[in-house]
Structure formats: structure tokens, C-alpha cells
C-alpha positions in Angstrom: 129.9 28.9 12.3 131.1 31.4 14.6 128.4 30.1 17.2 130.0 26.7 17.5 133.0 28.0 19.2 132.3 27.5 22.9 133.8 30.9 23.8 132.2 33.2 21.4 129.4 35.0 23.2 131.5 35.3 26.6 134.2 37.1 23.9 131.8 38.8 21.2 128.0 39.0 23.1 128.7 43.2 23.4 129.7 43.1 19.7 127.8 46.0 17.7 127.0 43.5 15.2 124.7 41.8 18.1 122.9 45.3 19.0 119.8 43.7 18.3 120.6 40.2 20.3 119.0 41.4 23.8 120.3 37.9 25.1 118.4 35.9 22.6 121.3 33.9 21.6 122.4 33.0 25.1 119.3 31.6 25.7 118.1 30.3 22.0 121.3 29.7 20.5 120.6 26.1 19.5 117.1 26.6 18.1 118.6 29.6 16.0 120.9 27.4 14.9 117.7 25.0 13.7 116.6 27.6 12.2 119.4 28.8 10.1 119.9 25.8 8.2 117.1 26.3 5.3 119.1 29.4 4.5 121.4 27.0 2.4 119.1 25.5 0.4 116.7 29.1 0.1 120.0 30.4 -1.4 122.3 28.1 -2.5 120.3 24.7 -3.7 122.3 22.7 -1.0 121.6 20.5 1.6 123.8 20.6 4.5 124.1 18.4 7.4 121.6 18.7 9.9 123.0 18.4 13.1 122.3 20.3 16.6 124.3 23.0 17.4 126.0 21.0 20.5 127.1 18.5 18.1 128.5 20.9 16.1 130.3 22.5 19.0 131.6 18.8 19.5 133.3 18.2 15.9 134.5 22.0 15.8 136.3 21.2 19.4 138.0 18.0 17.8 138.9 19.4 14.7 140.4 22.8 15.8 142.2 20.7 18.3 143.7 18.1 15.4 144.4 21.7 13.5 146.0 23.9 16.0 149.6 22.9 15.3 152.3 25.9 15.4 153.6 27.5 12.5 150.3 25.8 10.6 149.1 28.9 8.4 145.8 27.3 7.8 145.3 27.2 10.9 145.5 30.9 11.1 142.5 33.3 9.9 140.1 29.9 9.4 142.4 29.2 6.3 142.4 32.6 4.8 144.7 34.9 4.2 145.2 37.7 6.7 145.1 41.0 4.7 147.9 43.3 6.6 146.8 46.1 4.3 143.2 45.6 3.8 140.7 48.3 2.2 140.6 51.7 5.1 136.8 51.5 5.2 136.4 47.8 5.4 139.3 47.9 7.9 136.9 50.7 10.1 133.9 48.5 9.4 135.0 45.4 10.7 136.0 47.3 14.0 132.6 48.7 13.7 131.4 44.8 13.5 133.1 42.5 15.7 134.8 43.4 19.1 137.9 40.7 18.7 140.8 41.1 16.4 140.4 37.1 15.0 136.8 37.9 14.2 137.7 41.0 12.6 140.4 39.9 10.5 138.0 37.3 9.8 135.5 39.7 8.3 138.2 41.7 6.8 139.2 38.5 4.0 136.1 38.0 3.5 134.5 41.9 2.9 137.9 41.9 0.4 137.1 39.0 -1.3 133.3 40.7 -1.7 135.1 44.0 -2.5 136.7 41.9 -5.5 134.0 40.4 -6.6 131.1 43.1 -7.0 134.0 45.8 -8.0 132.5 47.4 -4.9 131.8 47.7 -1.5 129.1 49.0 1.3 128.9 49.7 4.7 125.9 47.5 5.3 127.3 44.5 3.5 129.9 44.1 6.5 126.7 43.6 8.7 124.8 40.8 6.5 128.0 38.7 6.5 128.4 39.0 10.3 125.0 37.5 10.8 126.0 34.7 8.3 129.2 34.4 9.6 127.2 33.3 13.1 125.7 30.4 11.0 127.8 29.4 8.6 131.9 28.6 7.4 133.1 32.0 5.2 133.4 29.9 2.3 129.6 29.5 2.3 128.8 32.7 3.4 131.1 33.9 0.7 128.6 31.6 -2.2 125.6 33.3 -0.4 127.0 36.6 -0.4 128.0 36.2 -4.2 123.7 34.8 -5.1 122.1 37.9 -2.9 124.7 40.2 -4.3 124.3 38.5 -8.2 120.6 37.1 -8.2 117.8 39.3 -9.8 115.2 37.6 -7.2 117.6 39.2 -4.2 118.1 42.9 -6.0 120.8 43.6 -3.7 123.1 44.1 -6.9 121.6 47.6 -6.5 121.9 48.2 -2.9 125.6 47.0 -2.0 127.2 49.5 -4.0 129.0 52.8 -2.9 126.8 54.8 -5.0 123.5 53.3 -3.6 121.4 54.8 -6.5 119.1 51.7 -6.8 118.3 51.4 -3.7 117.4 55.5 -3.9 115.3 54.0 -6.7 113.2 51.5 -4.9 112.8 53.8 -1.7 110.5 55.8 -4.1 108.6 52.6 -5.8 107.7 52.2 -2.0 106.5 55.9 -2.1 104.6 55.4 -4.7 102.7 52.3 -3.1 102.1 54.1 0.0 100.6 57.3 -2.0 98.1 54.6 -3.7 97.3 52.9 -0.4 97.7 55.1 2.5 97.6 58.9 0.4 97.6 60.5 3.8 100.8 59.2 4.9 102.1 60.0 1.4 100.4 63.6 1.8 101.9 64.0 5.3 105.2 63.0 5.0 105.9 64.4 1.6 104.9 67.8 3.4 106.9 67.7 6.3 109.5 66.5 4.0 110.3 62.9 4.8 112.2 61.5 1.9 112.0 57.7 1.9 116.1 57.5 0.8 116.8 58.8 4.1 115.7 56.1 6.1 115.6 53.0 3.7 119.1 51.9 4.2 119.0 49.6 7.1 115.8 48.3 5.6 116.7 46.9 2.7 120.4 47.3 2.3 121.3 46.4 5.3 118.8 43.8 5.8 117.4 45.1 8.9 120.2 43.8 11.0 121.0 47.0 13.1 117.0 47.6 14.0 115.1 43.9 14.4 115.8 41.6 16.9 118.1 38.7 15.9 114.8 36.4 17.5 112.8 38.1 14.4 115.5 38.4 12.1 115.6 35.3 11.3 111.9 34.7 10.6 112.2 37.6 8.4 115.6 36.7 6.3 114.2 33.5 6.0 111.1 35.1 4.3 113.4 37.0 2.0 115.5 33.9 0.5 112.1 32.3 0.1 110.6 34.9 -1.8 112.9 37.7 -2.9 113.2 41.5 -3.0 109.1 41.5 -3.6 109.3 40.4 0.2 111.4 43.8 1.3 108.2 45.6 0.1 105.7 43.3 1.5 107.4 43.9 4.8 108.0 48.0 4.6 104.4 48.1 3.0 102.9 46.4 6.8 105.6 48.4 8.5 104.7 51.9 7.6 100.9 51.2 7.5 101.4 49.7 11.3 103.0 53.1 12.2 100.7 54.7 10.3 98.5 56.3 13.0 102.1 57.3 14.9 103.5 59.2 12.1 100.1 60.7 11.3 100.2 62.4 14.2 103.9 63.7 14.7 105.1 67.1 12.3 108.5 67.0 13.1 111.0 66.0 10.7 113.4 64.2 12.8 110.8 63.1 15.6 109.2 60.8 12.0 112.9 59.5 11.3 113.0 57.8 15.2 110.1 56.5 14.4 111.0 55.3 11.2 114.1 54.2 12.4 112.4 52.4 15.3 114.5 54.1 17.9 113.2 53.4 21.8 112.8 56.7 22.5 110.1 57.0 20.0 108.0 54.2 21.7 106.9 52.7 18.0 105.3 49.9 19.3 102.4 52.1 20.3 100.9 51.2 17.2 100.2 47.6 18.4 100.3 48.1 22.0 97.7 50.0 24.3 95.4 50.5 21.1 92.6 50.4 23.7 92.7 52.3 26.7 90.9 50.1 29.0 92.4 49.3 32.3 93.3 45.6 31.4 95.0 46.7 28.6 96.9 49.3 30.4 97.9 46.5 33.0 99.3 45.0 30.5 101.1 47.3 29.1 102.3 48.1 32.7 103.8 44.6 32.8 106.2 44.5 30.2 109.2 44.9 29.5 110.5 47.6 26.3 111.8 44.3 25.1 108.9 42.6 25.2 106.9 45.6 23.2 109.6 45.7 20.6 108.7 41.8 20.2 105.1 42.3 20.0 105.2 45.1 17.1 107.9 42.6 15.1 106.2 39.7 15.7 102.5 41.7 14.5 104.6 43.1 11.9 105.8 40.0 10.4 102.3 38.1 11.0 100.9 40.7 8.5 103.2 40.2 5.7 100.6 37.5 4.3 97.9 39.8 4.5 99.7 42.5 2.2 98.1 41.4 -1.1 94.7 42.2 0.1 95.3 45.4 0.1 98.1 45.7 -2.7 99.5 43.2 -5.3 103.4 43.2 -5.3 103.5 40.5 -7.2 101.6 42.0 -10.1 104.2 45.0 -10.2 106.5 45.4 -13.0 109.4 46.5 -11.3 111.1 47.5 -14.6 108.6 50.0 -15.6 107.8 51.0 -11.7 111.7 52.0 -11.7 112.0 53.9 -14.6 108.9 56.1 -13.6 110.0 56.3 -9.7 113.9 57.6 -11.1 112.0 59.9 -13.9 109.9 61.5 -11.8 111.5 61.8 -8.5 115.4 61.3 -8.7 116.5 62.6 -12.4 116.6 65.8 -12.3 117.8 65.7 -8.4 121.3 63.3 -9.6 122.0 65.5 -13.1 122.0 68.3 -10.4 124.2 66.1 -8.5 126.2 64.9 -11.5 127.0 69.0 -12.6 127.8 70.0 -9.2 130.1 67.7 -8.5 131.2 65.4 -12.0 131.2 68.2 -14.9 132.6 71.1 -12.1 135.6 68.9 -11.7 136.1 69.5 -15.4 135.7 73.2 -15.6 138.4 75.8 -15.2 137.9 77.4 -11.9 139.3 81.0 -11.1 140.4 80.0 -7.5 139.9 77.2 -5.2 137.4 76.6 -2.1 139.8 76.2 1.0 138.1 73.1 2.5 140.7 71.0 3.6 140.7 70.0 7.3 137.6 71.1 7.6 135.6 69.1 11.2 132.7 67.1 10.5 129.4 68.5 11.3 127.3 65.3 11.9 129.7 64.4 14.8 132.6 66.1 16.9 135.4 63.4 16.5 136.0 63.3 12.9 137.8 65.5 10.2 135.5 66.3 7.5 136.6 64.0 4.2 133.7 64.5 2.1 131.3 67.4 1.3 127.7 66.5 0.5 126.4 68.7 -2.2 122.7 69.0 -1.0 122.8 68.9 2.7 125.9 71.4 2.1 127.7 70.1 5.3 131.3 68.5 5.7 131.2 64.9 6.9 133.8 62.3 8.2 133.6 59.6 6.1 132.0 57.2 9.1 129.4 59.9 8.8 129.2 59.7 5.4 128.6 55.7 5.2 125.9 56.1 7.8 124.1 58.8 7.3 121.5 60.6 10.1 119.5 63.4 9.4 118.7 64.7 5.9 121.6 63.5 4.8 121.4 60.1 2.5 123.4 57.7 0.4 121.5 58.8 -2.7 123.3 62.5 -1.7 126.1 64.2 -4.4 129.5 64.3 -2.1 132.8 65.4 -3.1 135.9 63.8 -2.0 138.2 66.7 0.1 140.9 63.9 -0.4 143.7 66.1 -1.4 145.4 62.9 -2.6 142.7 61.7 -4.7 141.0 64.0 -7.5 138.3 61.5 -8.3 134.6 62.6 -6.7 131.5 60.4 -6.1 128.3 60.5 -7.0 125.6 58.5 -4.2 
């Protein structure tokens, strides 16, 4: 939706929701828009009009011009209500998300309404509806929202919660497949101590949206509404094998997270490009652009996807028992740690208590410390907190240093 107003990109191209735009939508805007418009019958059984994007820009000029009468609150907020005390973290996230205050209060109504209807709320749902919100009205975004967030075949139940435990859950089904399939990258990373938690977040939680390209975003979302979670696995099965060779040969903790986090610095696209070190090749490779590698190992990436079940079956999994074994033997004992350090110490009479008020954060070295992760023992702000770096993950115990608020969370 947002796309059909004429001065969007000049106002919201630098937005950190479009990191991962690279000028694609300036350029391709119309045939993303093309594109897009399965997404409402993948999710949502409904057929909408298919128009171009210009046409749309056409009626959204006439209408917003018929509209636009002063003192007109509909007129206002897209015909939503403008929260003037909206949710602290949903308030941080949409300044995190858009760079205008419309947009933001925009994304604010919505995330609320989202907030009321799971009970809950998470960083990286802010993210999903911004990319839908480029697409789509917020009433339609809110119906897709509501069948990712409700649907068994999407999972993301699990994943959009505060206390991301599910999603710690599946991290380690994905282990699991990789010790069967690749046992050396298990092996390796398991030594080095690489725990898939820490880095699955903005793979399937946050739906990829802060590392792909928007050009192979939308290939990829459109493969997930076709075919479900089972298509989050497909894709992180071809990813980590891709990066296989990479991470085989890197025994550094944090040099395997930029890798697995597909930051630039790590040059992951290695794995498809200059595999041969012949001197066409390396002309090649010469030639383009960091944008244009990224592109290559997405586009190889996404190619493979259909190739997965020669090698695994993620169809034939039963998820159900897969779970219960993944949380047994990996994650159990780990949360009732979690949950008697934090939870059941709340309840016990303590002789004196730890001094841990305004305490800095050490993640970063612009934020008061409003949390206190139990296994990474390290105070954290609480943007820190909802995106973690490092060892530190969702999945973590933290305690609230709220001195206003007793309760404590479990992640």
C-alpha cells in the first residue's frame, strides 16, 4: 500500500526497515508490486484486484485527494486510531522501522492491535508488517498477520512471542538435521560452541527481512505462504550446507556468527563465488559488485531449495515428536535452570538484596541496563535485549531490574 504513495521512497528509501533494498525498489517497484499480489490468496483465500502499481498510484491520488478534508479523523492515521500512549517497546520499534512519524504511527495501531490479539508481542513482528505494509492496506496486513501468527502450516504462533521458546525449539530440530546430513558441521560447530538459538531469529522469526535482499525476499516469502514452516527448514537446510565449506574452516566463535548472520565483512558468498581459481573466474569475480555476490549466493540459495529432499525428507518429519526430543534433550534441563534462577528465586526469602539498579548495559554504551540475562551473566538495555548479538539469545533466562515491576521473564 505504502508503495502507491508517490512520495514514499524520496521520504522512507533510508528507512531501516529497507536495509536490505539496495535501490531495488526504485528501480523494480512495479514488478514487486506484480509480484506481491499472490500473497493474498497464499494467505488469505482472496483474490484482489490486479492492477499495476501506476494505476494504483492513480486511484490512491484521487481518493486521498476526495479524503483529505480538515478536521476529517479518518482521514488521519489511514483511518485508525492514533495511540498517544502506545506499548514503550512497540513505540522504540517503530522508530527502529520507519524514518517518518505518519509511517510510524501507522505501524504503532497496527503492532497494538497485533499486541491485542496474540496476548503478545516481538521485536521482529514490527519488521514482517513493514514489508506488508509496502504491499498492502493495514486492514489486510492486519488478516495476514492474524493467519501467520494463528495458522499451524505458518508456526509463527511459536516465534512471535516475548518468550521465544519455540522458536529455541525448532533452532535445535535444524541441529539435528544438520548432525544427520552434514555431521561435520554438526561436530564443528557444536565444538566451537555455536548454538543454533543464537543466530535463528532473523531466520525464521523475523522472516529474513533484516539479512535478504527485498529482490529475493520476495521469491522467498512467496515460497513460505505456499508451503509453510517445512519451507523455513528447506531454506536454512541449503543455507548452512552452502556455507558449509566457509564455516568448516573458521574456529572462531563470533567470526561463524558473521557468517551465519551473512554480514559483508564475512564475504559469505565465497561459497558460490570463485569456487574455481581459474583466471576467468577470477575476472569475474573482479567485475562485480558486493551487491551483485550477495545476489548470486541468494539467488543459488533459493534455486536449491527444490533440491533439499534429495538429500533429506522434510516432509516426512513429524514435527511433534522431532520437538519434544529436540526440547528433551537439548533445552530442558537448560530453561528449569532458567526457570529456578530466575522464577522460583523470586519466591524465596533472600537475606539481602543484589544492588543492580542503574547498572550500564554491556552489549552497547548508550543504554542503562534493564534486564540481567541469567546465562550470559551480563546487564542489558532492553534494545539489547530484543536483539541480541553475541552469545546472548532470546531463548536466554533474564530478570527484569525494573524496580517498578516485580514480575521476571523467562526467554
Amino acid at each position: 500500500m505504502l508503495l502507491r504513495e508517490s512520495d514514499f521512497i524520496e521520504f522512507e528509501g533510508g528507512a531501516p526497515l529497507l536495509m536490505q533494498n539496495h535501490f531495488y525498489l526504485q528501480k523494480n517497484a512495479d514488478a514487486a508490486w506484480k509480484k506481491t499480489r499472490i500473497w493474498a490468496k497464499l494467505l488469505l483465500n482472496k483474490d484482489i484486484e490486479d492492477r499495476s502499481l501506476d494505476d494504483e498510484k492513480k486511484v490512491h491520488s484521487i481518493s486521498n485527494h476526495q479524503q483529505n478534508k480538515p478536521n476529517d479523523r479518518k482521514s488521519l492515521n489511514y483511518g485508525l486510531k492514533i495511540m498517544n500512549k502506545p506499548d514503550r517497546i512497540i513505540r522504540k520499534d517503530a522508530d527502529r522501522t520507519f524514518l517518518t512519524e505518519p509511517k510510524r504511527q501507522l505501524l504503532i495501531t497496527l503492532l497494538e492491535s497485533l499486541k491485542t490479539l496474540f496476548n503478545d508481542y516481538q521485536q521482529t513482528m514490527s519488521y514482517v508488517s513493514g514489508i506488508l505494509l509496502l504491499f498492502f492496506d493495514p486492514q489486510t496486513v492486519f488478516e495476514m498477520m492474524f493467519t501467520l501468527g494463528r495458522s499451524p502450516t505458518y508456526n509463527m504462533s511459536g516465534y512471535w512471542r516475548a518468550e521465544a521458546i519455540s522458536q529455541g525449539i525448532d533452532a535445535y530440530v535444524l541441529y539435528d538435521i544438520i548432525k544427520e546430513i552434514n555431521p561435520k558441521l554438526y561436530q564443528h560447530l557444536n565444538d566451537i560452541g555455536v548454538l543454533p538459538d543464537t543466530f535463528i531469529q532473523k531466520w525464521f522469526g523475523g522472516l529474513a527481512v533484516q539479512v535478504m535482499p527485498i529482490e529475493h525476499l520476495i521469491p522467498f516469502w512467496t515460497g513460505y505462504f505456499q508451503h509453510g514452516f517445512r519451507y523455513l527448514f528447506k531454506f536454512m537446510i541449503v543455507f548452512l550446507q552452502t556455507l558449509s565449506p566457509l564455516l568448516l574452516s573458521i574456529n572462531v566463535d563470533y567470526k561463524l556468527y558473521e557468517v551465519l548472520r551473512v554480514e559483508r565483512k564475512s564475504h559469505f558468498w565465497q561459497t558460490v563465488i570463485g569456487k574455481n581459481n581459474n583466471e576467468n573466474n577470477n575476472l569475474l569475480n573482479n567485475n562485480l559488485t558486493e551487491y551483485d555476490k550477495i545476489s548470486m549466493f541468494f539467488k543459488k540459495v533459493l534455486s536449491d531449495i527444490d533440491t533439499v529432499d534429495s538429500i533429506y525428507n522434510v516432509n516426512d518429519i513429524d514435527f511433534h515428536k522431532a520437538r519434544e526430543i529436540a526440547f528433551n534433550k537439548y533445552l530442558c534441563k537448560r530453561f528449569l535452570n532458567a526457570a529456578q534462577k530466575v522464577t522460583w528465586k523470586g519466591y524465596e526469602v533472600e537475606s539481602e538484596e543484589e544492588e543492580d539498579e542503574f547498572k550500564d548495559c554491556e552489549q552497547c554504551d548508550d543504554g542503562f541496563a534493564e534486564f540481567y540475562c541469567e546465562e550470559c551473566q551480563i546487564y542489558l538495555c532492553d534494545e539489547c535485549q530484543e536483539s541480541p548479538s553475541g552469545d546472548h539469545a532470546l531463548t536466554h533466562a533474564i530478570r527484569s531490574l525494573d524496580i517498578e515491576d516485580d514480575t521476571v521473564n523467562i526467554d
